[in-house]
Every structure is written in C-alpha cells, then in structure tokens.
CHARMM internal coordinates of N, CA and C (Angstrom, degrees):
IC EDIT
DIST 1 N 1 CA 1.4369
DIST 1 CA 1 C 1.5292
ANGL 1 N 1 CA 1 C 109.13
DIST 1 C 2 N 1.4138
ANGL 1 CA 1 C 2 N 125.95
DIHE 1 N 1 CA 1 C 2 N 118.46
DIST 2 N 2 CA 1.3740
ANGL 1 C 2 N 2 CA 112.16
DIHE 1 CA 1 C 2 N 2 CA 179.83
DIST 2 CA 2 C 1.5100
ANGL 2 N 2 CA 2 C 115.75
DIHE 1 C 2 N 2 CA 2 C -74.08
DIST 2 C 3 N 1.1334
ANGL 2 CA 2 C 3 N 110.96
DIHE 2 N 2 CA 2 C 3 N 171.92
DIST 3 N 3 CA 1.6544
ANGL 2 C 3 N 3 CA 118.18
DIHE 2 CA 2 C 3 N 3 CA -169.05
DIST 3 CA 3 C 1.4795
ANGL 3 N 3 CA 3 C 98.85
DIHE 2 C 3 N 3 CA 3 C -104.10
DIST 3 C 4 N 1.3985
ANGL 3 CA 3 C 4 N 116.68
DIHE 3 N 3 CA 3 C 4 N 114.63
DIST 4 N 4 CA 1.8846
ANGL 3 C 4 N 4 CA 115.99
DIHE 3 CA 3 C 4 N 4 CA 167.19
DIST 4 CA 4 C 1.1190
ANGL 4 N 4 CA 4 C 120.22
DIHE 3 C 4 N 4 CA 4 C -87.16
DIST 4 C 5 N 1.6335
ANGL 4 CA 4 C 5 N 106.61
DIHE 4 N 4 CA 4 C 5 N -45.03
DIST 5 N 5 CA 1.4472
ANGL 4 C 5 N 5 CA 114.30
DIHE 4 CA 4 C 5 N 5 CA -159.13
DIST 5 CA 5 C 1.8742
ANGL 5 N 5 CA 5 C 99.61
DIHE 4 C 5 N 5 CA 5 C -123.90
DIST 5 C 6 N 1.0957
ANGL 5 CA 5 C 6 N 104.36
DIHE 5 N 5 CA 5 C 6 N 151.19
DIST 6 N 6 CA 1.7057
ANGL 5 C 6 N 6 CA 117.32
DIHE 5 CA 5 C 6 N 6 CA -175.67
DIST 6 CA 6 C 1.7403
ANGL 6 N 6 CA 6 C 105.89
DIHE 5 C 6 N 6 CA 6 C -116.41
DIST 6 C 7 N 1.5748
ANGL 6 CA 6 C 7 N 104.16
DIHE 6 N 6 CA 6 C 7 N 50.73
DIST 7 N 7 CA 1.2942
ANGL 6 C 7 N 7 CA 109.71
DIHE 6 CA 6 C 7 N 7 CA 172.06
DIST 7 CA 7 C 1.3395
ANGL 7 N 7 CA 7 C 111.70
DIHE 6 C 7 N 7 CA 7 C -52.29
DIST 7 C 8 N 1.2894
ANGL 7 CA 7 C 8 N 93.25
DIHE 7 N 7 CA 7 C 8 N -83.62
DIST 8 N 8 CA 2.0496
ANGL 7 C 8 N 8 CA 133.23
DIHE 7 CA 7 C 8 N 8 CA 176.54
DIST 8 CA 8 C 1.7956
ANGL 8 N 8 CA 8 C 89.22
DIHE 7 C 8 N 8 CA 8 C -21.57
DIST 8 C 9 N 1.3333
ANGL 8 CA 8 C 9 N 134.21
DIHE 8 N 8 CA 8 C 9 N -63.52
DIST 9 N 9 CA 1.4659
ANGL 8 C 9 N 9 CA 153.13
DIHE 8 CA 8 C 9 N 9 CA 178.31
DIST 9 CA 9 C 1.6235
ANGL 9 N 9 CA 9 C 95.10
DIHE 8 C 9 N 9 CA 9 C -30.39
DIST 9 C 10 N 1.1167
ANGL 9 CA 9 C 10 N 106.03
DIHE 9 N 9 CA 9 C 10 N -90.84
DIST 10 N 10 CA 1.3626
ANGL 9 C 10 N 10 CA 136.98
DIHE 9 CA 9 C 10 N 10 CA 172.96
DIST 10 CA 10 C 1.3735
ANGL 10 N 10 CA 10 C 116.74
DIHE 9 C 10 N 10 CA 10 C 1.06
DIST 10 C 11 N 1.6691
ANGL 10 CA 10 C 11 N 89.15
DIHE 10 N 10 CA 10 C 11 N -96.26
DIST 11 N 11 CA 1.6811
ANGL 10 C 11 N 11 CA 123.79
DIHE 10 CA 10 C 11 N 11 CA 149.91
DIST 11 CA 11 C 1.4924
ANGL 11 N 11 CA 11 C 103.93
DIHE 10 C 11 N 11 CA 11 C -5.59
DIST 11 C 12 N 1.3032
ANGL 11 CA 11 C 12 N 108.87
DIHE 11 N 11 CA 11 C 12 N -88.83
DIST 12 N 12 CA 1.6990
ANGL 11 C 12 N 12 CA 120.60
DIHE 11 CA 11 C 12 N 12 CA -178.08
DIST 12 CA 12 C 1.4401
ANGL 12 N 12 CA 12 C 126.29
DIHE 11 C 12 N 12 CA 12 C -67.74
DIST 12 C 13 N 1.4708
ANGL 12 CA 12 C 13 N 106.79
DIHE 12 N 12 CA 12 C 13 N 19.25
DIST 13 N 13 CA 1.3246
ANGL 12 C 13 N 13 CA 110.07
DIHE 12 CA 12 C 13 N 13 CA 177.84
DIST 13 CA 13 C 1.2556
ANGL 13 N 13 CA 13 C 92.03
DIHE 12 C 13 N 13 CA 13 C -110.00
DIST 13 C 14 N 1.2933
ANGL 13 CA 13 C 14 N 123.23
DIHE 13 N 13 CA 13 C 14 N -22.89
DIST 14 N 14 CA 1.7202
ANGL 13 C 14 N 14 CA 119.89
DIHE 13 CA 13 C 14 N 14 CA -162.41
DIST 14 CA 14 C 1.4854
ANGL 14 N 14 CA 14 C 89.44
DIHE 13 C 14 N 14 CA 14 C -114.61
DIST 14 C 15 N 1.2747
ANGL 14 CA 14 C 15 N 142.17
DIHE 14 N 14 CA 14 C 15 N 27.38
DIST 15 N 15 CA 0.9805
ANGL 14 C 15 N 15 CA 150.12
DIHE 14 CA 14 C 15 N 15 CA 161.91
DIST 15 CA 15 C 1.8974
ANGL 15 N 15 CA 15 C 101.17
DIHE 14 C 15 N 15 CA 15 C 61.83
DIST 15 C 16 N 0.9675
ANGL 15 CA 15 C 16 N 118.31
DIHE 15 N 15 CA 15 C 16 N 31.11
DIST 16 N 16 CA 1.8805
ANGL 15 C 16 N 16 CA 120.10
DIHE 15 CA 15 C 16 N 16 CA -175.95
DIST 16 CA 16 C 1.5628
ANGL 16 N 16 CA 16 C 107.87
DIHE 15 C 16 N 16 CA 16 C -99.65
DIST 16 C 17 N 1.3687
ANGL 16 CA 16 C 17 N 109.52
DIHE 16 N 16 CA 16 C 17 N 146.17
DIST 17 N 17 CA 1.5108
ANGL 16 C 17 N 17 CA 101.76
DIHE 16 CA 16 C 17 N 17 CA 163.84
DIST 17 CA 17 C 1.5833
ANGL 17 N 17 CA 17 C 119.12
DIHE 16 C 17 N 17 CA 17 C -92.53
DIST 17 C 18 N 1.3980
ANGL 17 CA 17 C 18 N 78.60
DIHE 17 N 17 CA 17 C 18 N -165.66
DIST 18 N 18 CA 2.0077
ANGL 17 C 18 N 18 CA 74.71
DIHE 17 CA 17 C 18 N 18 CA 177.40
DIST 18 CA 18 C 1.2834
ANGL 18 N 18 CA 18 C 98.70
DIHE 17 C 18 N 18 CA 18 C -113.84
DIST 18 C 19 N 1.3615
ANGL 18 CA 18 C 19 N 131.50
DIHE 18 N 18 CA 18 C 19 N 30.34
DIST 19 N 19 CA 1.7031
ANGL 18 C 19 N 19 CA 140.82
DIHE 18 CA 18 C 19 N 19 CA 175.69
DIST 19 CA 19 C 2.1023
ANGL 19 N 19 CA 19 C 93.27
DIHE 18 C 19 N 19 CA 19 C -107.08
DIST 19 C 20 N 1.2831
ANGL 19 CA 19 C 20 N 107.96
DIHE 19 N 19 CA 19 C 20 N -38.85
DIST 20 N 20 CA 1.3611
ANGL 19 C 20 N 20 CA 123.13
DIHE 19 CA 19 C 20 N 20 CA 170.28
DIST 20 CA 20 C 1.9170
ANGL 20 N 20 CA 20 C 103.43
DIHE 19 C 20 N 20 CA 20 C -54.13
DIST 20 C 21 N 1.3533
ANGL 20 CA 20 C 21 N 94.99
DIHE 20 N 20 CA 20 C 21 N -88.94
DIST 21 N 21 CA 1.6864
ANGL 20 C 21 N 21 CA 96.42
DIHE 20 CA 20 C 21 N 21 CA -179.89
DIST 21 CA 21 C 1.3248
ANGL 21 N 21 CA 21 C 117.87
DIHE 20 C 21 N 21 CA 21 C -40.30
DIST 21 C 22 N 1.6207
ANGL 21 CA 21 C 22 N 138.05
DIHE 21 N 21 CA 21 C 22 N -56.02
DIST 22 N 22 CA 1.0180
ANGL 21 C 22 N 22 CA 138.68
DIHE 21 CA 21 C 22 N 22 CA -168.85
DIST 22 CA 22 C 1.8742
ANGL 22 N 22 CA 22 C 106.89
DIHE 21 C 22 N 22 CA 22 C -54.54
DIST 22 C 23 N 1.6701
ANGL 22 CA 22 C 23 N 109.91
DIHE 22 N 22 CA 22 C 23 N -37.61
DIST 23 N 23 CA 1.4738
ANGL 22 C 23 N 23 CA 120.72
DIHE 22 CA 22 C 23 N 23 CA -173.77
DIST 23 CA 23 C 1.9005
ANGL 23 N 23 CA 23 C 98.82
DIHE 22 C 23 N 23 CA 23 C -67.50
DIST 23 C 24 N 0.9879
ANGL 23 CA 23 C 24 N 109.42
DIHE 23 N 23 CA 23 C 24 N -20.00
DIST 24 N 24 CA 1.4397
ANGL 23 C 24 N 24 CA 119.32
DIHE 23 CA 23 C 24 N 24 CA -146.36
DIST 24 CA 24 C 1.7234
ANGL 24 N 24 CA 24 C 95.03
DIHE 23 C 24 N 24 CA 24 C -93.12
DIST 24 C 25 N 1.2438
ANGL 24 CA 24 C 25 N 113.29
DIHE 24 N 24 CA 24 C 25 N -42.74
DIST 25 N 25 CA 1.1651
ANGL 24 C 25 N 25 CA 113.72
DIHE 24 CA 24 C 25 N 25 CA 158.48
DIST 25 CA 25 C 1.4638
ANGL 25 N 25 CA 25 C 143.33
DIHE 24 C 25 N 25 CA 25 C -122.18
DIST 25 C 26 N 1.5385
ANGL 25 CA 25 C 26 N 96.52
DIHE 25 N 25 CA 25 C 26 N 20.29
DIST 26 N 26 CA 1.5092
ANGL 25 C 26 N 26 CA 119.62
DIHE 25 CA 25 C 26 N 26 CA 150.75
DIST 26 CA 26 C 1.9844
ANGL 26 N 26 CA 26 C 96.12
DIHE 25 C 26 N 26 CA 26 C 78.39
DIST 26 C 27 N 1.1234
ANGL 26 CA 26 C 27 N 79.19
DIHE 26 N 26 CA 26 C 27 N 25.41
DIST 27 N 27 CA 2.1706
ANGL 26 C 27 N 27 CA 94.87
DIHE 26 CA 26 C 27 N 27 CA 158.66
DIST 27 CA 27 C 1.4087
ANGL 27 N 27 CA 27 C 113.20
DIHE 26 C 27 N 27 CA 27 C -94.35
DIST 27 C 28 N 1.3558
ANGL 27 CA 27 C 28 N 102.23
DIHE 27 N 27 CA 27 C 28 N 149.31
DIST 28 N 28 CA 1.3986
ANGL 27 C 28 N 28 CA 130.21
DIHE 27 CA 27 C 28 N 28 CA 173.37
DIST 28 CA 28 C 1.9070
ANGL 28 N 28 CA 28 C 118.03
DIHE 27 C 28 N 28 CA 28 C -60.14
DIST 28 C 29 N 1.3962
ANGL 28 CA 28 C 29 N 105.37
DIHE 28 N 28 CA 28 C 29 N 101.57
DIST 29 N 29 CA 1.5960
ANGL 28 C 29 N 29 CA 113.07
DIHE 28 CA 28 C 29 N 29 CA -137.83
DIST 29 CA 29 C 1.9126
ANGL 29 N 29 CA 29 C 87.04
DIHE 28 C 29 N 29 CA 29 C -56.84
DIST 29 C 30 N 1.6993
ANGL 29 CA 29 C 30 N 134.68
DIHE 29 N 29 CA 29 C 30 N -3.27
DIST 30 N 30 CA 1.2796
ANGL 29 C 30 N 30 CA 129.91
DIHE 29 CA 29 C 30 N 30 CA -147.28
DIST 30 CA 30 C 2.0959
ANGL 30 N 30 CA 30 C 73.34
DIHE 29 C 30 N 30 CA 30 C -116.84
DIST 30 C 31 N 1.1260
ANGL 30 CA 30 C 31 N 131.78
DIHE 30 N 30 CA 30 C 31 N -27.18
DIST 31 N 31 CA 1.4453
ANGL 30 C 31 N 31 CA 127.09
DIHE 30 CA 30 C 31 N 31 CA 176.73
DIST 31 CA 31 C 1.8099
ANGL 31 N 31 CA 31 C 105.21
DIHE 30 C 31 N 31 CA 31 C -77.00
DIST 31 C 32 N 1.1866
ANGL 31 CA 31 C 32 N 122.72
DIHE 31 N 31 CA 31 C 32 N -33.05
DIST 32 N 32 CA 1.1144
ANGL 31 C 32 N 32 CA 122.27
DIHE 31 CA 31 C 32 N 32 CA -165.45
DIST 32 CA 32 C 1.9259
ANGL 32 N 32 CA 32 C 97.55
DIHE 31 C 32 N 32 CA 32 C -87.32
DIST 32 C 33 N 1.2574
ANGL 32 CA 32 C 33 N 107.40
DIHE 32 N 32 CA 32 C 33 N -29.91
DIST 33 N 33 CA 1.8529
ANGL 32 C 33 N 33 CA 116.36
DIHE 32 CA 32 C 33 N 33 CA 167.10
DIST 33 CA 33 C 1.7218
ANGL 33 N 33 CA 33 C 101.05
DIHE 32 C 33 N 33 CA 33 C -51.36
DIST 33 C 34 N 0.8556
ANGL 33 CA 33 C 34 N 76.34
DIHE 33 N 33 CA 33 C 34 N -73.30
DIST 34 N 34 CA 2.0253
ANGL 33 C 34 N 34 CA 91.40
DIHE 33 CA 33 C 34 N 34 CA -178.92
DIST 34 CA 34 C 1.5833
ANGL 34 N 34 CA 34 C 114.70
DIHE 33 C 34 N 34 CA 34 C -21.32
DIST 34 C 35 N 1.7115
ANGL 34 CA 34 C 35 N 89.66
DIHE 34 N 34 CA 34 C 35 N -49.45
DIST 35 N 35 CA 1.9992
ANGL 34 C 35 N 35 CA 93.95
DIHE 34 CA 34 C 35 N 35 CA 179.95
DIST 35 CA 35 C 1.2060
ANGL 35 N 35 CA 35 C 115.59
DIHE 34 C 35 N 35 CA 35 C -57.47
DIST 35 C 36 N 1.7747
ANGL 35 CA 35 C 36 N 104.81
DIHE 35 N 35 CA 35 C 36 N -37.77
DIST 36 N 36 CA 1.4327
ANGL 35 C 36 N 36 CA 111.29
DIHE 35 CA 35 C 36 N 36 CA -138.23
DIST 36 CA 36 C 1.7664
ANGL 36 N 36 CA 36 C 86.75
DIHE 35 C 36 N 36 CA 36 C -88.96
DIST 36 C 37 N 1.2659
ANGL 36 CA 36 C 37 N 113.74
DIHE 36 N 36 CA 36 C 37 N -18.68
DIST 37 N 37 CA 1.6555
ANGL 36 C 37 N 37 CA 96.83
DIHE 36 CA 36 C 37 N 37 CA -179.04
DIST 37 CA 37 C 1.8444
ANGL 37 N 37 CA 37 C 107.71
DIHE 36 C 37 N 37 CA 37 C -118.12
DIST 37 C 38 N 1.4882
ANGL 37 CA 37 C 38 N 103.40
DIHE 37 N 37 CA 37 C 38 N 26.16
DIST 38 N 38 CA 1.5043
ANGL 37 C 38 N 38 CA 108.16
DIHE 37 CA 37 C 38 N 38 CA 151.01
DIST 38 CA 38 C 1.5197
ANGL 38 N 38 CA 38 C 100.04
DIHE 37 C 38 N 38 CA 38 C 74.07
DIST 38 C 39 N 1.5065
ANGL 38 CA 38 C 39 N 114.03
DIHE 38 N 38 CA 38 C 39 N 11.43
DIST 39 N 39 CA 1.5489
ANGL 38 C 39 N 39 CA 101.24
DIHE 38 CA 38 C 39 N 39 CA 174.22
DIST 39 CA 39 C 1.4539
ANGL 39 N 39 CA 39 C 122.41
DIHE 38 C 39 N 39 CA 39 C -83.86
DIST 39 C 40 N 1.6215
ANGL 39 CA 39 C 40 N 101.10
DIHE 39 N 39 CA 39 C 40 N -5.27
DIST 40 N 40 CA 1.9678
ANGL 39 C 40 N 40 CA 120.10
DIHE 39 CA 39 C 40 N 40 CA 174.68
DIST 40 CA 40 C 1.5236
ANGL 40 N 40 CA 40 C 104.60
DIHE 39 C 40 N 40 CA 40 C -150.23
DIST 40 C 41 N 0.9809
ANGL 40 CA 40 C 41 N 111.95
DIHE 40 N 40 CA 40 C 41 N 161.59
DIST 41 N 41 CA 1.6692
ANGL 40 C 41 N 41 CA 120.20
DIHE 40 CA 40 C 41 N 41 CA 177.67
DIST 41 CA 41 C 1.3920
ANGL 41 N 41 CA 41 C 101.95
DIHE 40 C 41 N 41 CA 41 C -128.99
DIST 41 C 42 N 1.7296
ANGL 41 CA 41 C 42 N 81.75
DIHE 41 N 41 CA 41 C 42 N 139.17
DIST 42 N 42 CA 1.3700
ANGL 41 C 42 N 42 CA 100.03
DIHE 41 CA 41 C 42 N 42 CA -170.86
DIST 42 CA 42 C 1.9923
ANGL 42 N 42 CA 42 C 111.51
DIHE 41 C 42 N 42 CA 42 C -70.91
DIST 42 C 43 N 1.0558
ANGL 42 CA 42 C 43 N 131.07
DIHE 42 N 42 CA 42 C 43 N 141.91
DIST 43 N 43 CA 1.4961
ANGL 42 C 43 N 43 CA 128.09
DIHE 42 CA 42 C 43 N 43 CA -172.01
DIST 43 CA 43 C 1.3005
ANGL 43 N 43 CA 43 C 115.54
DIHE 42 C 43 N 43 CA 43 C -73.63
DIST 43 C 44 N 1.4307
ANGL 43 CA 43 C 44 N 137.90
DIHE 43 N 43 CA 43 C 44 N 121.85
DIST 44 N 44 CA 1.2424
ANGL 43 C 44 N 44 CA 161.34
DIHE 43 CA 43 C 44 N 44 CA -102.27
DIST 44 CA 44 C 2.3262
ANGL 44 N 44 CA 44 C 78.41
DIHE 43 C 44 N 44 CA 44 C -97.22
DIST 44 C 45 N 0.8093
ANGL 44 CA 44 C 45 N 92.24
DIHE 44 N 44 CA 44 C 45 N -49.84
DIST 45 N 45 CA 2.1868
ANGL 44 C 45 N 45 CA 79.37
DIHE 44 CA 44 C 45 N 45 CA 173.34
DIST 45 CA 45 C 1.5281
ANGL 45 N 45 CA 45 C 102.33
DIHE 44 C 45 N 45 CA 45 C -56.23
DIST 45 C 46 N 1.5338
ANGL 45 CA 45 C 46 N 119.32
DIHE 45 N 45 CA 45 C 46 N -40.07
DIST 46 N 46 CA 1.1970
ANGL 45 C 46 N 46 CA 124.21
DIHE 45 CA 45 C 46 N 46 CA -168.61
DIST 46 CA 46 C 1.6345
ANGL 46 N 46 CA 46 C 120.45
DIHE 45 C 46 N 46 CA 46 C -50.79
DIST 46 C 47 N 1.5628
ANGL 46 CA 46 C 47 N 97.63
DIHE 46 N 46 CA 46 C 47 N -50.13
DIST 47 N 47 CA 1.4744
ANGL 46 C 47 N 47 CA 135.92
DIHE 46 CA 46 C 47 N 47 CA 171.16
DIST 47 CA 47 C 1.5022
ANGL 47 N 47 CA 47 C 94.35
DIHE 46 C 47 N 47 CA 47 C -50.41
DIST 47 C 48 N 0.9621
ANGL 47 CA 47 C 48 N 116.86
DIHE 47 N 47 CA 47 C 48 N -100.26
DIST 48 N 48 CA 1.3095
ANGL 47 C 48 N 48 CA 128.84
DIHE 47 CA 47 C 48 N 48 CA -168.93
DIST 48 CA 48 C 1.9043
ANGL 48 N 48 CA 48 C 110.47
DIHE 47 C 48 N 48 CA 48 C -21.77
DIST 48 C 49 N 1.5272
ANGL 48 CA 48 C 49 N 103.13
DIHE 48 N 48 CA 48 C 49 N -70.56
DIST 49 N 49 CA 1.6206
ANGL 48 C 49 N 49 CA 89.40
DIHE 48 CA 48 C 49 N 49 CA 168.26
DIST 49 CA 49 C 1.3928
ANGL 49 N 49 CA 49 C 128.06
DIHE 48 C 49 N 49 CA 49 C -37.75
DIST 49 C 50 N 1.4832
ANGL 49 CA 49 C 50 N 111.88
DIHE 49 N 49 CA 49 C 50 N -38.72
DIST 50 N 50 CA 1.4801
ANGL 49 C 50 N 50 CA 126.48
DIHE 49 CA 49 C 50 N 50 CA -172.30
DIST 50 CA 50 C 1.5917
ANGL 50 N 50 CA 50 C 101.74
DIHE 49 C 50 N 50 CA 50 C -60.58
DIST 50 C 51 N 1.0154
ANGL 50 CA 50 C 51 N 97.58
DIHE 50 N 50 CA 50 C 51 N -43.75
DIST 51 N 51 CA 1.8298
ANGL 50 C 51 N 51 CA 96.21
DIHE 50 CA 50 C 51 N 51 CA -173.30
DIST 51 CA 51 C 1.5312
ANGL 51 N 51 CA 51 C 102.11
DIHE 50 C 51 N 51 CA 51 C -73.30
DIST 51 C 52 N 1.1423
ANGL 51 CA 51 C 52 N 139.35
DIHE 51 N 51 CA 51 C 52 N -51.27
DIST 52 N 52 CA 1.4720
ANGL 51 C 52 N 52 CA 141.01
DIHE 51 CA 51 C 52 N 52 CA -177.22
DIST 52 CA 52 C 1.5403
ANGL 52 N 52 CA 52 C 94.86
DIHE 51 C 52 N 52 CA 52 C -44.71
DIST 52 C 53 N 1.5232
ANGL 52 CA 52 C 53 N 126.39
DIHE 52 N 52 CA 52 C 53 N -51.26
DIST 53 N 53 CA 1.2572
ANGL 52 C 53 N 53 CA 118.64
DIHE 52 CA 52 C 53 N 53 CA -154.50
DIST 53 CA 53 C 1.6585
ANGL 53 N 53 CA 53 C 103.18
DIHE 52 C 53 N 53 CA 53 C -64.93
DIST 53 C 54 N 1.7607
ANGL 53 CA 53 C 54 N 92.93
DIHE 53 N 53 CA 53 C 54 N -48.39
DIST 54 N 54 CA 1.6914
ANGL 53 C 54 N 54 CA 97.76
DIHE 53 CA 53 C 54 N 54 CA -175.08
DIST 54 CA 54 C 1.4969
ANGL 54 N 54 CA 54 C 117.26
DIHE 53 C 54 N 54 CA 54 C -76.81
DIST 54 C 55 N 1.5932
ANGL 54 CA 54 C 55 N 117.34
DIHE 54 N 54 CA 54 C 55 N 12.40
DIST 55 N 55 CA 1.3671
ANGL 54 C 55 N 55 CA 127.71
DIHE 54 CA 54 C 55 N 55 CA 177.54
DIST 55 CA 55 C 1.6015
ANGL 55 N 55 CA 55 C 96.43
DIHE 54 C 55 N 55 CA 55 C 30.85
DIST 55 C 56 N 1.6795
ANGL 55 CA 55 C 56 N 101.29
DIHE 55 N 55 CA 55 C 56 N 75.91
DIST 56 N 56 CA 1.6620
ANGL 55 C 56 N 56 CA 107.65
DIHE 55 CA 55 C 56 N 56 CA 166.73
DIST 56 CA 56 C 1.5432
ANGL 56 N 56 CA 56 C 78.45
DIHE 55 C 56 N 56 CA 56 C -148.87
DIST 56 C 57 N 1.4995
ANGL 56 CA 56 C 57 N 101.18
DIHE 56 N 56 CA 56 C 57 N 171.98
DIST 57 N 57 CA 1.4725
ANGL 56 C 57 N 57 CA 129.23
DIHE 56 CA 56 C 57 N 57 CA 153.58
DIST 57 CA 57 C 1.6442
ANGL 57 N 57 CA 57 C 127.59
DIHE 56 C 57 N 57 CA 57 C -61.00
DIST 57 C 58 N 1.3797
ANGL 57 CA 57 C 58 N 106.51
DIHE 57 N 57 CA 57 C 58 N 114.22
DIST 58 N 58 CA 1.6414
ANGL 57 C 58 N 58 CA 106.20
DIHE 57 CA 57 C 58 N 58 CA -171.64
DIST 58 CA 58 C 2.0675
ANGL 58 N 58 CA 58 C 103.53
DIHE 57 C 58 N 58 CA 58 C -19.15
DIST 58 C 59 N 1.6553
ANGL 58 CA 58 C 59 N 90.84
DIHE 58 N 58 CA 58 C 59 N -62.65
DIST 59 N 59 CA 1.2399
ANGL 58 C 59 N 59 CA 115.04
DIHE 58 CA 58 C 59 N 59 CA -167.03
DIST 59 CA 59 C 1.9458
ANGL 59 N 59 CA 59 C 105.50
DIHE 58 C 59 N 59 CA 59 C -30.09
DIST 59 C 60 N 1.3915
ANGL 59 CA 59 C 60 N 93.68
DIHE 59 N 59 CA 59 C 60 N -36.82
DIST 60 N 60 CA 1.5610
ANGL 59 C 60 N 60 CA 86.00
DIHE 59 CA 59 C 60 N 60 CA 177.53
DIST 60 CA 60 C 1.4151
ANGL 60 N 60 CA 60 C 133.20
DIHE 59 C 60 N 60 CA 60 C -80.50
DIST 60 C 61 N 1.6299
ANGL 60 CA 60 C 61 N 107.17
DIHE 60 N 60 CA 60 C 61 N 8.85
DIST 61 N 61 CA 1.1447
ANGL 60 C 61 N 61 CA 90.63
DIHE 60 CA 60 C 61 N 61 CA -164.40
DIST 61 CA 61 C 1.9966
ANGL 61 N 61 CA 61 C 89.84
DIHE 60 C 61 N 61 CA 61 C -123.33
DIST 61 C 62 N 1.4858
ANGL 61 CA 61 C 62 N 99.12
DIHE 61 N 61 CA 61 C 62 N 30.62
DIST 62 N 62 CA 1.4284
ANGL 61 C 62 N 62 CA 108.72
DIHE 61 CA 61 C 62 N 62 CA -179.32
DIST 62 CA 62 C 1.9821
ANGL 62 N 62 CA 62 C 109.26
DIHE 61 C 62 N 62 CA 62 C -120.85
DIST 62 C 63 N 0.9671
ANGL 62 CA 62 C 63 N 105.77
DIHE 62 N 62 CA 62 C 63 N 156.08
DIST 63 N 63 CA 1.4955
ANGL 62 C 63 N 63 CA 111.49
DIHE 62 CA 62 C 63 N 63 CA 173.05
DIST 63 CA 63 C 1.4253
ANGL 63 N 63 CA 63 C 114.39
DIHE 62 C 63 N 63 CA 63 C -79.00
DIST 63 C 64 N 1.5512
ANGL 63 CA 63 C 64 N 130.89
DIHE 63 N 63 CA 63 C 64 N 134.17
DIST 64 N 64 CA 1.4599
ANGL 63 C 64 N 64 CA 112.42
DIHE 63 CA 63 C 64 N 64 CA -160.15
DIST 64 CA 64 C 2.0059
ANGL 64 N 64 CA 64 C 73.72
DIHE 63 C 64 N 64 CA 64 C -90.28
DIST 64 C 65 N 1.7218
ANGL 64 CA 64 C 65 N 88.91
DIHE 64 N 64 CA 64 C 65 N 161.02
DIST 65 N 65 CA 1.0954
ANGL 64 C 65 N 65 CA 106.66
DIHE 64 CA 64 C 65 N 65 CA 148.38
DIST 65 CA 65 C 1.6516
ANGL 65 N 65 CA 65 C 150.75
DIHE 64 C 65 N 65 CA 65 C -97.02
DIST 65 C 66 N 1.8360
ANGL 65 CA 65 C 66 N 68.45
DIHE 65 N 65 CA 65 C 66 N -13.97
DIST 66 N 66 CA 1.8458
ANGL 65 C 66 N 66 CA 74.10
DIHE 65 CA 65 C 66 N 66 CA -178.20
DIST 66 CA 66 C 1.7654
ANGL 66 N 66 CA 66 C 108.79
DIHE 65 C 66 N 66 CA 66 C -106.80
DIST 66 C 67 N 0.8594
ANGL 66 CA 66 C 67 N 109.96
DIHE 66 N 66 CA 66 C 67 N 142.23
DIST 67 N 67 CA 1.7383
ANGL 66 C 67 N 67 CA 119.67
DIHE 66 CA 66 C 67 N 67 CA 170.08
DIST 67 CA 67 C 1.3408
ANGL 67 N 67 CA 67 C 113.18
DIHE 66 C 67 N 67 CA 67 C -75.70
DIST 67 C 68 N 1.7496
ANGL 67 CA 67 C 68 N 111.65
DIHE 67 N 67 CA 67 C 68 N 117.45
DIST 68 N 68 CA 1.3365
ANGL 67 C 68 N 68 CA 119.94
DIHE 67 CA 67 C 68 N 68 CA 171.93
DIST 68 CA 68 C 1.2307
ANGL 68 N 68 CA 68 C 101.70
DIHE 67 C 68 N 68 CA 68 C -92.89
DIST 68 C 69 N 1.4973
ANGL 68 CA 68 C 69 N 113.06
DIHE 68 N 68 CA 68 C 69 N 152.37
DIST 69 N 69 CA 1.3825
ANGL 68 C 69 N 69 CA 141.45
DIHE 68 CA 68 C 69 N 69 CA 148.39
DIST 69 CA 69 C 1.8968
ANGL 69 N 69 CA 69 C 121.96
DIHE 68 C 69 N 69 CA 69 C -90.81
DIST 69 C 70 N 1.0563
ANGL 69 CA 69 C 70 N 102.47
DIHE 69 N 69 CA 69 C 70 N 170.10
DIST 70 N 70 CA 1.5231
ANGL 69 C 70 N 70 CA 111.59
DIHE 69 CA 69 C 70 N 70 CA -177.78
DIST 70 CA 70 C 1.7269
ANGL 70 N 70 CA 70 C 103.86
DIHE 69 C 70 N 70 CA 70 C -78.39
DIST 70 C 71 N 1.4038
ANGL 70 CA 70 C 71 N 86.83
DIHE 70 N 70 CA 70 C 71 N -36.21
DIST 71 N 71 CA 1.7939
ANGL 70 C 71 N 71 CA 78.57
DIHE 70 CA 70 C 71 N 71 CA -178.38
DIST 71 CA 71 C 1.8396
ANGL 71 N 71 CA 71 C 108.35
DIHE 70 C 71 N 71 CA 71 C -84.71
DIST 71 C 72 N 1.3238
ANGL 71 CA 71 C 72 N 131.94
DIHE 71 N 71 CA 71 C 72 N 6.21
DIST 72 N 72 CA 1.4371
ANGL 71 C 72 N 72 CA 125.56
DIHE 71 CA 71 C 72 N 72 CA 164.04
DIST 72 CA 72 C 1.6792
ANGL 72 N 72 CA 72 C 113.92
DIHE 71 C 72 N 72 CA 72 C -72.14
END
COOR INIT
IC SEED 1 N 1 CA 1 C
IC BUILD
C-alpha cells in the first residue's frame, strides 16, 4: 500500500492519538485509523482542519513527491 499522508507520523510526534483527532472532529475513531494507515484519505477540507488542529503546514501532513537533492 503506498504511503500518501504522514498522519500516524504526525500524530506521534505531537504525542496525540487518533482517538484524540477523530474526538476533535467528531469522526468515527475506526475512519480516522483508516487515514492514519493510508487505507483512505482523509478529504482535502478534512486535511486542512487536521493541520489547523496540529498547528503544522498542510504540506506536513502529506508525502512529498518530489526528491530533493543538496544542490536544489
């Protein structure tokens, strides 16, 4: 399964669960599982709240696609 989103990452960097987020925006704590292991994506309004909550940048809570180098 490829990895899109770096919820689950996130989450455990800020020490939160996903019983926290799901309460936080009144999701189904087994829909908010789903994000965190990339078997559904959360919907791009969805995203966006998510980042306000975790006061990060959308961008962080996505997989980059492009490969940096040292010389970019």
């Amino acid at each position: 399964m490829k990895q899109i989103n770096r919820l689950k990452v996130v989450l455990a960097e800020q020490n939160k669960t996903g019983k926290w987020l799901a309460d936080s925006l009144n999701k189904d704590v087994a829909t908010v599982s789903r994000w965190c292991s990339n078997v559904i994506q959360p919907p791009l309004k969805i995203l966006f709240k998510i980042a306000e909550l975790l006061d990060v940048d959308i961008r962080d809570l996505l997989v980059s696609t492009k490969k940096y180098t040292k010389d970019d």
